[in-house]
C-alpha positions, 0 to 999 in steps of 0.5 A: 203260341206263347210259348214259341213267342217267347223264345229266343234265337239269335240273328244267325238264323236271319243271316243264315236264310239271307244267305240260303235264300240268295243261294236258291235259283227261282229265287235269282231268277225271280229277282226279289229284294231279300229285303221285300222277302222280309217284309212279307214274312213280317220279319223285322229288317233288323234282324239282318243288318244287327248281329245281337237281334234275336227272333223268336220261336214263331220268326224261325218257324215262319223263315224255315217253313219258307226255306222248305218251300223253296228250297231244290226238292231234289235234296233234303231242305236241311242239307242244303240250309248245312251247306251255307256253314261257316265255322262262325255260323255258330258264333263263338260256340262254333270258334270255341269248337274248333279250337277245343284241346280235345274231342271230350272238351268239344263235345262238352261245349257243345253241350253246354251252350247249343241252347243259345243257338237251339233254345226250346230244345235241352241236351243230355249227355248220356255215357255208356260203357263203350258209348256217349250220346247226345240226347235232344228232348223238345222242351216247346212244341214245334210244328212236327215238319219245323222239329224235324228240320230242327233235329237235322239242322243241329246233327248236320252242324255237329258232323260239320263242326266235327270235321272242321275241329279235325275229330275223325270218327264216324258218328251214329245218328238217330232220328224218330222218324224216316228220311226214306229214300233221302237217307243216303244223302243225310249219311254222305252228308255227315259222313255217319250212320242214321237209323230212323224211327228210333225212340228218341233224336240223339247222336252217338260216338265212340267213348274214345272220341273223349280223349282224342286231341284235336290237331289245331287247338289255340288254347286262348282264344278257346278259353276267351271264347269259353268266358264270353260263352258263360256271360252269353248263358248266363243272360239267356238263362236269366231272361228265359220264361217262366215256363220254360225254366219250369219245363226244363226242370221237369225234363231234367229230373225225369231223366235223372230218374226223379218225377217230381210234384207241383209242391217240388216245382214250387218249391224249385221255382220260389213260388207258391203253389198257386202263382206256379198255377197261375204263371203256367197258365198264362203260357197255355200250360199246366203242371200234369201235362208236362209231367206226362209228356216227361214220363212219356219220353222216357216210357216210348224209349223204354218200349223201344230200346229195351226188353223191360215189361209193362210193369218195370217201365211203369216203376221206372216213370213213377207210376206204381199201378200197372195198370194206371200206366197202361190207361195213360199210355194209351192216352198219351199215344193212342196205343197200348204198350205192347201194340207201341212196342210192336209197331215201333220194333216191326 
């Protein structure tokens, strides 16, 4: 898929599965040069050897979907890939977390550059009167096995990054699926709350985690680490597709409440109309489809999270016609409203 090809992700993701690969026993005993690994997943030994190598989105499909396969298939494969961390497994997003001044300045760090470690997936913050949430929204369609993995690789490193920054709450974890009986060991793991087949991927923190100060900050390297961060952003940003930027405009408005038309993305993109078709289609995509998936996101949490009706969730997606909303959602879902909420709330 163009779309995976086209993102980004840095070498951490090639050193991390050298390191969880040398880690596995029927790996050791099978004695195979990581190298010769490598060459049989057809990823390039640079990749290993140069820290500014990137792999693109179907690379780290491929070393994931590796990883599961040999991974102890007595503990989730997640957990054991959390277990190789280092505080510089996340380069300077994951020194400049541990040297924050506060738990609001950690989080905002966070927040702000996981993209260059998780491109393909946007983060929202999301603050309530007792609560903040991260929300995780898939800009790109992995494989369903590889987003899962995805999901829990990044609220492990967040459990971790936390406990190495000295922030001592409990987080909440949500999931849009079931670990089943491998939920006690995600909870032990991040020392936190799951509930599964929740309406969307987020995790959730006390609202006075914001002002909590960290015990060991070293307020200039984090600053260096803050400027060297912003360089790295605004590179990554610059070199994303076109596609991509596209998405992440759509998703970023939606959730301000705003569904915006092809003429609005043009116009956003500094295109025409029909280069905006043409650059779409080129990556496989059109605009009505990621507009829908936008308004689907919102709609499934709607259904599940709240006691709206029907006709306020069509409002709150764009669609005037109750109607018309009812007929897409059961396109985009296969189910009715009611019979989504129903099963989603049993």
């Amino acid at each position: 898929m163009n779309e995976l090809k086209q993102l980004k992700f840095p070498a951490i993701y090639s050193q991390l599965a050298a390191d969880f690969i040398a880690s596995v026993p029927r790996m050791q005993v099978m004695n195979v040069p990581l190298t010769r690994v490598y060459e049989l997943l057809h990823i390039p030994r640079v990749t290993l050897d140069d820290p500014h190598a990137t792999l693109n989105g179907k690379q780290v499909e491929i070393l994931l979907a590796t990883g599961n396969l040999i991974a102890d298939k007595s503990e989730r494969f997640s957990i054991q890939l959390c277990r190789q961390f280092k505080e510089d497994t996340l380069g300077l997003l994951g020194l400049a977390l541990v040297n924050s001044p506060t738990g609001g300045d950690a989080l905002t760090t966070f927040q702000r550059y996981i993209f260059l470690y998780s491109p393909g997936i946007d983060f929202h913050i999301k603050r309530s009167r007792h609560h903040l949430e991260v929300v995780l929204s898939p800009l790109v369609r992995f494989d369903n096995t590889i987003e899962q993995i995805l999901f829990e690789i990044i609220f492990c490193a967040v459990s971790f990054y936390m406990q190495r920054a000295g922030i001592d709450v409990s987080a909440e974890y949500y999931l849009p699926y079931v670990l089943g009986q491998q939920k006690a060991e995600f909870e032990h793991f991040t020392r936190g709350q799951l509930f599964e087949n929740a309406s969307q991927a987020k995790v959730r923190f006390p609202l006075e985690v914001l002002d909590m100060p960290l015990p060991r900050p070293n307020l200039a390297t984090h600053k260096l680490y803050i400027e060297q961060l912003e360089k790295q952003a605004e590179e990554a940003r610059a070199a994303e597709s076109f596609s991509l930027k596209a998405r992440r405009h759509i998703e970023q408005q939606a959730q301000a409440g705003r569904f915006i038309s092809r003429d609005d993305l043009a116009g956003h993109m500094a295109v025409s109309v029909r280069t905006l078709n043409r650059k779409l289609k080129e990556d496989g995509l059109s605009f009505q489809p990621l507009l829908d998936q936008a308004r689907f996101a919102i709609a499934r949490r709607l259904l599940i999270d709240t006691d709206k009706t029907t006709k306020h969730i069509a409002f709150d997606v764009g669609i005037q016609n109750p109607a018309v909303f009812c007929r897409a959602f059961k396109k985009w879902s296969g189910k009715t409203p009611g019979e989504f909420r129903e099963r989603h709330r049993s």
